[in-house]
N, C-alpha and C positions, 0 to 999 in steps of 0.2 A: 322761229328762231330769231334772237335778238341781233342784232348789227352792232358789229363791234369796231371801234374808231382807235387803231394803232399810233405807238409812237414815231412810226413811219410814217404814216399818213399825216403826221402833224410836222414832223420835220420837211416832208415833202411841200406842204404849204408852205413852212418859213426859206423856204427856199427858189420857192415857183418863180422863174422869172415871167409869168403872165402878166398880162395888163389887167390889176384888180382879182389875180387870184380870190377864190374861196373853194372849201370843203366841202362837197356837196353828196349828200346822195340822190344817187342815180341809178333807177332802178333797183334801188335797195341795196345797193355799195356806195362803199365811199370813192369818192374821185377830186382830183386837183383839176381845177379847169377854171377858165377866165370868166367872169359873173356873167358877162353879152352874152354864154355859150349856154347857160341855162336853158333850161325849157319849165312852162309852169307848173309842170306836177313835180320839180325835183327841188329838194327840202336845204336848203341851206346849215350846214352846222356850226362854220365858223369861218369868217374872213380873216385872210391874213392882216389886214389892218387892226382887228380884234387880236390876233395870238400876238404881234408884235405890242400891242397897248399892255396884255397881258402878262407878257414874259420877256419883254423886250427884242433885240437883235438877238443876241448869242443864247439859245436854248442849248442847257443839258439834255443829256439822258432821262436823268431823273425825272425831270421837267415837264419831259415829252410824255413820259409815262404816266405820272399824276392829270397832268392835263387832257389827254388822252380818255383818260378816265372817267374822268368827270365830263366831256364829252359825249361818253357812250352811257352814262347814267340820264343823260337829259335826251338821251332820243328818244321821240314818239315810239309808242310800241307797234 
């Protein structure tokens, strides 16, 4: 079963007040958590310094969902 990366899960990044937020899965879910917090087998999808380059400060809906998308198209299988 594919992993599917929500417009939630992307507004929750642009929102993280972590230190060095990223999108991560973990254990084969996606999760918000501070980069230090990784462990090595868990796969990076996107840092919020990336979604911010990408789509600036104020993400729509729309936004969230297009990008979202195209996120979960480029996960390993």
């Amino acid at each position: 079963m594919q992993t599917t990366i929500t417009a939630n899960d992307i507004r929750v990044l642009a929102r993280s007040g972590d230190e060095d937020p990223v999108l991560a899965l973990v254990d084969g879910q996606p999760v918000v958590l501070p980069a230090a917090e990784l462990a090595d087998h868990d796969h990076v999808v996107c840092t919020q310094v990336a979604l911010v380059q990408a789509l600036g400060l104020e993400i729509t809906d729309a936004e969230a969902e297009i990008f979202a998308g195209r996120l979960t198209a480029d996960l390993p299988e």
